[in-house]
VOPAGU-2260 file (C-alpha; in pm, 1 decimal, decimal comma):
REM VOPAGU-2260
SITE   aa  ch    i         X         Y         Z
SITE  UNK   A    0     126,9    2265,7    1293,2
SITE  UNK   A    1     -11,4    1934,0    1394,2
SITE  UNK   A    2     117,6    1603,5    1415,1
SITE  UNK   A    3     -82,0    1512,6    1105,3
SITE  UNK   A    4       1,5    1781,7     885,0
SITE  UNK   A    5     395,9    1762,5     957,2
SITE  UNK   A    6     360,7    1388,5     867,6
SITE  UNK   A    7     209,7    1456,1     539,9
SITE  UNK   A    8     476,0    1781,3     480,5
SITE  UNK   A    9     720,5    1436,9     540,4
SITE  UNK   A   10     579,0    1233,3     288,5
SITE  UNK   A   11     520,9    1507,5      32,9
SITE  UNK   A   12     920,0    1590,8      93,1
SITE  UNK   A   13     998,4    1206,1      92,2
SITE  UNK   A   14    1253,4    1086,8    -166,8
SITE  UNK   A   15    1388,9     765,9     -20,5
SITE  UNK   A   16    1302,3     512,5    -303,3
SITE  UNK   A   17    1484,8     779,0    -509,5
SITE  UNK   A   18    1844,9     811,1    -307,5
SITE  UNK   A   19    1814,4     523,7     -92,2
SITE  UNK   A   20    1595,5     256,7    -239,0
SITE  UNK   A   21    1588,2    -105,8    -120,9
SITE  UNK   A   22    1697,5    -198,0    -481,3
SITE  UNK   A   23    1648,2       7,7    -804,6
SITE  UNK   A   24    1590,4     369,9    -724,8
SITE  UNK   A   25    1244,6     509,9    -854,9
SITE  UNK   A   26    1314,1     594,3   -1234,8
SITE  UNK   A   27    1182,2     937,8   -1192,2
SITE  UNK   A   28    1181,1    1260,6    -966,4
SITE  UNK   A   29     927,0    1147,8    -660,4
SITE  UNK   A   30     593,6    1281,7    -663,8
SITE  UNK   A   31     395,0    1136,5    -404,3
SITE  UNK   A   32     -13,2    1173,7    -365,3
SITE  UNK   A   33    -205,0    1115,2     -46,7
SITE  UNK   A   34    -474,5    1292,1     139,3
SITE  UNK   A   35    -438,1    1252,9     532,9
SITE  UNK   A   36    -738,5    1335,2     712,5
SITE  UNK   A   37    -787,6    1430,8    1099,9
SITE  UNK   A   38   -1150,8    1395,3    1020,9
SITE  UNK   A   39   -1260,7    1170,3     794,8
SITE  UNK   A   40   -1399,5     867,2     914,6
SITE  UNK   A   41   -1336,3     707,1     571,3
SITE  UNK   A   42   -1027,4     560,2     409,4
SITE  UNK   A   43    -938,2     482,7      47,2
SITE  UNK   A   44    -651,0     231,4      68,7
SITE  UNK   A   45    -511,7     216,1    -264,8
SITE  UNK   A   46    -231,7      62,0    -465,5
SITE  UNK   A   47     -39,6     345,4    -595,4
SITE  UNK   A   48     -54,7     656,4    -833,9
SITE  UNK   A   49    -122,6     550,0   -1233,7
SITE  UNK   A   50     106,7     788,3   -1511,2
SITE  UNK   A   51    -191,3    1026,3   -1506,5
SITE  UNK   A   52    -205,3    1080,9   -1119,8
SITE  UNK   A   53     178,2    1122,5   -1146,9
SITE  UNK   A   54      61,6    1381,7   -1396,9
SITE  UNK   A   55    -232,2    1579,3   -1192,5
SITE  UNK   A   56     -65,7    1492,2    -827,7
SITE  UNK   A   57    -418,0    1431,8    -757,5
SITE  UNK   A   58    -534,1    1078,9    -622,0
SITE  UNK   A   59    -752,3     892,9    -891,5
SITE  UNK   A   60    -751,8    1148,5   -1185,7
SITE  UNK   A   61    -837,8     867,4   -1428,6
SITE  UNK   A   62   -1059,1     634,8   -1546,8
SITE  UNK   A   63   -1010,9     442,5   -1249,6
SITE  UNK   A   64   -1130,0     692,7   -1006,7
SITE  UNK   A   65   -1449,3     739,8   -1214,5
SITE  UNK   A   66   -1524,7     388,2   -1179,4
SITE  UNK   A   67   -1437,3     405,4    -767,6
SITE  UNK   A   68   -1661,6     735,2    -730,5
SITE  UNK   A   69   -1939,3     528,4    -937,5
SITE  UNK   A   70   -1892,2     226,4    -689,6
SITE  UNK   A   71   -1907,4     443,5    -412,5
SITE  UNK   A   72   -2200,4     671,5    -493,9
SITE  UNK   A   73   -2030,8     992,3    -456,2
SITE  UNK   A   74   -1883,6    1287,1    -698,9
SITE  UNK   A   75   -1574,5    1443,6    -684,7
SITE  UNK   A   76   -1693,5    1719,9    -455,0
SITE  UNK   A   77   -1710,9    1462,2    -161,4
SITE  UNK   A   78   -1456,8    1226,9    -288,1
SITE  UNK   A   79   -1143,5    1531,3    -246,5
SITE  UNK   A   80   -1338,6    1662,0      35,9
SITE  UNK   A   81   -1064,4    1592,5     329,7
SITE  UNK   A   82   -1274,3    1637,3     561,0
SITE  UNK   A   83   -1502,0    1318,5     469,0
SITE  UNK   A   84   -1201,1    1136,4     288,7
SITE  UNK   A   85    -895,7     989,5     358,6
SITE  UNK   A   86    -693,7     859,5      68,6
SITE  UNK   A   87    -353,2     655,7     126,6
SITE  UNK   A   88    -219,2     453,6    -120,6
SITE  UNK   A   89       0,7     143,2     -70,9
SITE  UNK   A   90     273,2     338,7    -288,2
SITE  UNK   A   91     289,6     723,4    -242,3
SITE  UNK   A   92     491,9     767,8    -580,8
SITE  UNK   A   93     424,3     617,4    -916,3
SITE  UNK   A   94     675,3     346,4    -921,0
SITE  UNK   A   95     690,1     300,9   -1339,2
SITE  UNK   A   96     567,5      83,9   -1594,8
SITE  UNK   A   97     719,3    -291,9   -1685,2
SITE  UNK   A   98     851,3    -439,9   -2005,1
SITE  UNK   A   99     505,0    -442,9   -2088,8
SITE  UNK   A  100     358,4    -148,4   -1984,4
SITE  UNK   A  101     202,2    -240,3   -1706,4
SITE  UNK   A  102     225,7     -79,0   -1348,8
SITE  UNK   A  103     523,2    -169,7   -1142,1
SITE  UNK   A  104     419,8    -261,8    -781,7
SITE  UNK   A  105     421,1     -31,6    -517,9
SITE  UNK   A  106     726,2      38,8    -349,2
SITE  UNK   A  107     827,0    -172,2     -41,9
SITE  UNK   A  108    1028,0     149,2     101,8
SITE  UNK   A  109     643,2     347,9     153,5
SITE  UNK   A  110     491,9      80,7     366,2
SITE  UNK   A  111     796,5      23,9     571,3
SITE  UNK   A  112     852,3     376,7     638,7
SITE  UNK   A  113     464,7     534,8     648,5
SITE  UNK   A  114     194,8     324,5     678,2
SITE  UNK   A  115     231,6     236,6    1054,2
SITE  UNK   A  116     297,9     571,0    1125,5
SITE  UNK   A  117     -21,9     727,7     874,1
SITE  UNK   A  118    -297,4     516,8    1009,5
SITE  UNK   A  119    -169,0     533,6    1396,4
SITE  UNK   A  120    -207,8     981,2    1349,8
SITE  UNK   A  121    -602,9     874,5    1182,1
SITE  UNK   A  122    -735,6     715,4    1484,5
SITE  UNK   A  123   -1101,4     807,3    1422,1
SITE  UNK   A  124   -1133,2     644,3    1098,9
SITE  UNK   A  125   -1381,5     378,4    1088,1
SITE  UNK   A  126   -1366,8     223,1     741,7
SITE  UNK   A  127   -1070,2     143,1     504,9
SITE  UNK   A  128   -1160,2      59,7     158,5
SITE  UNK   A  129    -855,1    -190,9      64,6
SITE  UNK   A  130    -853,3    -204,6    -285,7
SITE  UNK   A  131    -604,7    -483,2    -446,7
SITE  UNK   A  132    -409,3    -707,7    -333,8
SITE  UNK   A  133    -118,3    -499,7    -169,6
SITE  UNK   A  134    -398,9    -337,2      19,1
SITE  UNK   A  135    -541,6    -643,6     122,4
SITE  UNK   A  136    -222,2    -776,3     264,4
SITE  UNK   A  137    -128,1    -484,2     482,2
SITE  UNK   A  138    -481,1    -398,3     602,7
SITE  UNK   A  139    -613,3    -788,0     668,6
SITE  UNK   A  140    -256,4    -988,9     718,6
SITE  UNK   A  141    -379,0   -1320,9     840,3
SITE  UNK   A  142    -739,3   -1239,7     749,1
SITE  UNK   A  143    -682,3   -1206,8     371,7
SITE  UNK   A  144    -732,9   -1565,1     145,0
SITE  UNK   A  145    -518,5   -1660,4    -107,4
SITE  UNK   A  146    -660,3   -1474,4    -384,4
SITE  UNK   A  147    -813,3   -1149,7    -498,5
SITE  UNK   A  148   -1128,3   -1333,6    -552,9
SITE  UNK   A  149   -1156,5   -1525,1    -237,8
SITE  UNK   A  150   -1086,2   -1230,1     -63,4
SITE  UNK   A  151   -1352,3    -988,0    -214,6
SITE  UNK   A  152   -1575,7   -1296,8    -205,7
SITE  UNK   A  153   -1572,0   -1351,9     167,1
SITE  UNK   A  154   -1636,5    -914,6     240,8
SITE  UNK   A  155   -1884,1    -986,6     457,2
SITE  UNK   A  156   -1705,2   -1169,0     693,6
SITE  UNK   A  157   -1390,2    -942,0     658,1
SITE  UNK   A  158   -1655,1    -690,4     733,2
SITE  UNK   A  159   -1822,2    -824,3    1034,9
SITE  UNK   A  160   -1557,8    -892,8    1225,4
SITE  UNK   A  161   -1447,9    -746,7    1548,8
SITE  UNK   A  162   -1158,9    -469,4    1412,6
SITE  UNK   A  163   -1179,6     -90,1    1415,0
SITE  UNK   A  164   -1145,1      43,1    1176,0
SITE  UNK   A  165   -1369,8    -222,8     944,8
SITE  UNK   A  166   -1255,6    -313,1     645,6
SITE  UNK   A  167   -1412,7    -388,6     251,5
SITE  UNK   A  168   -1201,5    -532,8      37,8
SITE  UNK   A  169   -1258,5    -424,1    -334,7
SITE  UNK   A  170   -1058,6    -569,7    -637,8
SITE  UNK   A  171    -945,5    -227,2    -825,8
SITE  UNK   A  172   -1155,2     -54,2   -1004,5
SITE  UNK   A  173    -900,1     -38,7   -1378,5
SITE  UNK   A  174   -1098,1     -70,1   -1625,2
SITE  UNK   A  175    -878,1    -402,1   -1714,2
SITE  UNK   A  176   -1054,1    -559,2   -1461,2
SITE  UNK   A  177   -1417,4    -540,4   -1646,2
SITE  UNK   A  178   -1387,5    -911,7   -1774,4
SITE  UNK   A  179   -1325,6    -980,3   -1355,1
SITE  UNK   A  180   -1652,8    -795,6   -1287,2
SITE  UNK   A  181   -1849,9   -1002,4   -1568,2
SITE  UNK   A  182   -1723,6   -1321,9   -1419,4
SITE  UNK   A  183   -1841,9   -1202,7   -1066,1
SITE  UNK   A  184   -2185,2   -1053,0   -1088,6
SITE  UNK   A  185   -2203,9   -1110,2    -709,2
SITE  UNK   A  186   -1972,7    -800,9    -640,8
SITE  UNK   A  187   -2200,1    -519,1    -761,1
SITE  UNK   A  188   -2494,9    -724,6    -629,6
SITE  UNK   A  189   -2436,7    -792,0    -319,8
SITE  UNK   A  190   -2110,3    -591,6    -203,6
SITE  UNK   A  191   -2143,9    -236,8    -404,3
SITE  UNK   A  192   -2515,1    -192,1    -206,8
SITE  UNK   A  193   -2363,3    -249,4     123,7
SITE  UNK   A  194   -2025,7      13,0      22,5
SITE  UNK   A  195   -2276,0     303,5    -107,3
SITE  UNK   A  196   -2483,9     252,6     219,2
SITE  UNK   A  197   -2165,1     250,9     427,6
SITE  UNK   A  198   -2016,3     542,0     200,6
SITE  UNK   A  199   -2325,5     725,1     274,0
SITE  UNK   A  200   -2366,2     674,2     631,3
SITE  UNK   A  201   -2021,2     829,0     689,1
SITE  UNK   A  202   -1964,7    1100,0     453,8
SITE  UNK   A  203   -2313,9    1295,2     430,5
């Protein structure tokens, strides 16, 4: 067995958050979802599995995912492909719903344990797609702005700049953020051409 495939046998077995969290334990059984890839050039870097993932154990089983394949110009075939696709989430696990039914964040313990670790065994990739703002701040640091907006607003010259693998920060694609997408018509002019193209280029 490889190096990659034993670290994603770890993760799959992983139930730190659960027995020894940083604070409140994970209010369910662990379930993480990733897809490591020694192959894929691309890399969805996501926030962290929705109730219906949690369901499926599939990344982006919801409405969500629809929207990202849409964005992204591909169908499910390529999109679960590992060879072509990498998918690693901020938050392996689900990490539960508020008071008001809204996502929890992703878990501190997955990014101080994994992430180093997962994108050092993927050295060929040569695009992340950070989508949020936990994605933006472990993929960009210093390079992210303050906001969500001013970060998706300045791709380009996240884009451009000298780093392997590039980066494209996206907002995400919930379907609560369609009033965001209404009040920034530049994102699916401008950046959703250049992410198809770039999509494309590496996947077919």
């Amino acid at each position: 067995m490889d190096e990659l495939s034993k670290l994603e046998n770890e993760i799959v077995a992983c139930r730190f958050c659960y027995e020894n969290p940083y604070k409140t334990p994970l209010p369910h059984e662990p379930r993480p979802v990733t897809c490591l890839s020694s192959k894929a050039k691309l890399c969805i870097a996501g926030q962290a599995p929705g109730t219906r993932v949690h369901a499926s154990g599939k990344p982006f089983t919801d409405p969500s995912g629809d929207r990202l394949r849409q964005w992204m110009g591909i169908g499910k075939d390529i999109f679960y492909d590992a060879d072509k696709l990498a998918i690693v989430p901020m938050g392996f696990c689900f990490p539960g719903l508020d008071e008001k039914g809204g996502d929890l964040p992703p878990r501190k313990e997955c990014k101080d344990i994994w992430h180093d670790r997962v994108f050092k065994t993927m050295p060929q990739l040569e695009l992340i797609i950070a989508i949020g703002n936990y994605a933006h701040t472990y993929h960009l640091g210093k390079m992210r702005y303050k906001t969500l907006t001013e970060t998706v607003l300045n791709w380009q010259q996240i884009w451009e700049l000298e780093k392997t693998p590039s980066i494209l920060p996206l907002p995400h694609p919930s379907w609560r953020n369609t009033g965001w997408l209404k009040k920034n018509p530049w994102f699916e002019k401008d950046l959703l051409p250049v992410l198809k193209k770039e999509v494309a280029r590496l996947v077919f």
